[in-house]
C-alpha positions as CSV (number, residue, x, y, z in Angstrom):
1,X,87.4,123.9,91.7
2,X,90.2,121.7,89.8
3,X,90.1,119.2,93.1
4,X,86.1,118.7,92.5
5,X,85.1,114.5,91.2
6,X,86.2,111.5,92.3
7,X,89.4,110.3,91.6
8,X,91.2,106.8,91.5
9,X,94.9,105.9,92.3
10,X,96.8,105.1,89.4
11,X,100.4,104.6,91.0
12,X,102.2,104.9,94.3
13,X,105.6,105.4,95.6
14,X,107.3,105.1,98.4
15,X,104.1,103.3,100.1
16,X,105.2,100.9,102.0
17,X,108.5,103.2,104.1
18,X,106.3,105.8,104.7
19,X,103.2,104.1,106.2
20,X,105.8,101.8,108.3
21,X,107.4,105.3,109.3
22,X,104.3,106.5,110.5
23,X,103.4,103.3,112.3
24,X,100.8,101.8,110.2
25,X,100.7,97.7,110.9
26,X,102.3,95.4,108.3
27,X,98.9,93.5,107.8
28,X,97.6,96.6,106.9
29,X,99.7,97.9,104.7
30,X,99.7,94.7,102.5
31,X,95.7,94.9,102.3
32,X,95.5,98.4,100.8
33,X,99.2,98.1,98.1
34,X,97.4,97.5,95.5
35,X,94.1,98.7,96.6
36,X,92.8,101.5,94.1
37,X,92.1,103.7,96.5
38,X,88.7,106.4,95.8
39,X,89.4,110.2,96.8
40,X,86.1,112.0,96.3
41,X,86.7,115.8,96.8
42,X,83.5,118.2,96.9
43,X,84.8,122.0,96.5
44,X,82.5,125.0,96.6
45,X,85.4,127.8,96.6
46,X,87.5,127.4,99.6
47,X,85.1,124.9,101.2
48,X,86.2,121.4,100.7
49,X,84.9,118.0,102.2
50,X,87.5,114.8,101.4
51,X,86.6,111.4,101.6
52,X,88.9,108.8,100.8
53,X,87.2,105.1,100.6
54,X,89.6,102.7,101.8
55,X,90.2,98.8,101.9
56,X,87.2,96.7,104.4
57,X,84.6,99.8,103.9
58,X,86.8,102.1,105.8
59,X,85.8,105.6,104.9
60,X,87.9,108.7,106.1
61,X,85.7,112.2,105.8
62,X,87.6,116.0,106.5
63,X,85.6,118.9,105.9
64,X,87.9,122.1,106.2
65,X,87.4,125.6,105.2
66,X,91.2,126.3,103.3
67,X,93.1,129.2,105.9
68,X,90.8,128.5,108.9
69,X,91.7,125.5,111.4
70,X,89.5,122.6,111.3
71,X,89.1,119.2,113.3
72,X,90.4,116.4,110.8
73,X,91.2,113.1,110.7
74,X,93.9,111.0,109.8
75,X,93.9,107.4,108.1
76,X,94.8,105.4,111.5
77,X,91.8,107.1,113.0
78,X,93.1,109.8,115.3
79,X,91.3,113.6,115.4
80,X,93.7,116.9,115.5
81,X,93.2,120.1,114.3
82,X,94.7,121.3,111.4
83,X,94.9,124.1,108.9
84,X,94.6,123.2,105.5
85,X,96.6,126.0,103.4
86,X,95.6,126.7,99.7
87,X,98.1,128.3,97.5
88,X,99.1,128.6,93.9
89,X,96.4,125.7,93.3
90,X,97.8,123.5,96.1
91,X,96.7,122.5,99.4
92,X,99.2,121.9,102.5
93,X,98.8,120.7,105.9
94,X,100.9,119.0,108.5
95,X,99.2,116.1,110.0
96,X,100.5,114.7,113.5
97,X,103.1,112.6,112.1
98,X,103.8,114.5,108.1
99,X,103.6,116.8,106.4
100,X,101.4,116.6,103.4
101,X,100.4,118.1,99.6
102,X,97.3,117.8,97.2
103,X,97.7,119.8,93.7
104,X,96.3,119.0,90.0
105,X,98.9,118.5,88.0
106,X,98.5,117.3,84.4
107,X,94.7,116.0,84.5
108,X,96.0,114.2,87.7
109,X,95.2,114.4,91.3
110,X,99.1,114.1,93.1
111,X,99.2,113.8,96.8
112,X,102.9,114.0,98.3
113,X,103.1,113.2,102.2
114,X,106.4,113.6,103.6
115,X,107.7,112.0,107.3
116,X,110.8,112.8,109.2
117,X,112.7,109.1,110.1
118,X,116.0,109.0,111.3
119,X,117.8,107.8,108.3
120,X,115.9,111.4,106.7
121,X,112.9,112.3,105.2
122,X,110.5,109.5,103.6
123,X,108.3,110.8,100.9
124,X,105.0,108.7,99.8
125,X,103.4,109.9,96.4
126,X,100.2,109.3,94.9
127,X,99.1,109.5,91.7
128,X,95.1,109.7,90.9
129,X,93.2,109.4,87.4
130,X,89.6,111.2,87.6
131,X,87.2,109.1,87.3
């Protein structure tokens, strides 16, 4: 249950390669750079629900079942299905467009999302205090 509460970004890197890599508009990358961005996870064992609150009230939910395939959602609004993995305390999934990592590590929530480019992998990481 270490994902449960809300949690706040603290730092990022790599933000703004990897969200041009995987074709997010300029304009909207520079609104949400320095935007502190709200992850509230409810876990109840391997049930999870994920809402991230993002810049100009847009809220992105997921609820998944960790090891059983789930519709989800990703931040540019497209619907796939995925299977969230949980092991060793860490969640996986591949998303349409990267591959992507939740853990607790240290009191912190890290997120590492990872795209293919031509010049070779660009890796975004974010770094969450609990609120």
């Amino acid at each position: 249950m270490a994902f449960n509460g809300k949690w706040e970004t603290e730092s990022q890197d790599g933000y703004d390669a990897f969200l041009k890599v995987i074709g997010i508009p300029d304009d909207v990358i520079a609104k949400g750079r320095d935007f502190k961005l709200v992850t509230e996870v409810i876990q109840n064992g391997d049930d999870f629900t994920w809402i991230q609150y993002y810049p100009n009230n847009h809220v992105v939910t997921n609820k998944f079942v960790a090891g059983k395939e789930s519709e989800m959602e990703t931040v540019g609004g497209k619907k796939f299905k995925g299977t969230v993995s949980m092991e060793g305390g860490k969640l996986t999934i591949s998303f349409p467009k990267y591959h992507h990592t939740c853990e607790v590590s240290g009191g912190k929530l890290v997120e590492t999302s990872t795209a293919s480019a031509a010049s070779g992998p660009v890796v975004f990481v974010r770094t969450s205090k609990k609120l």
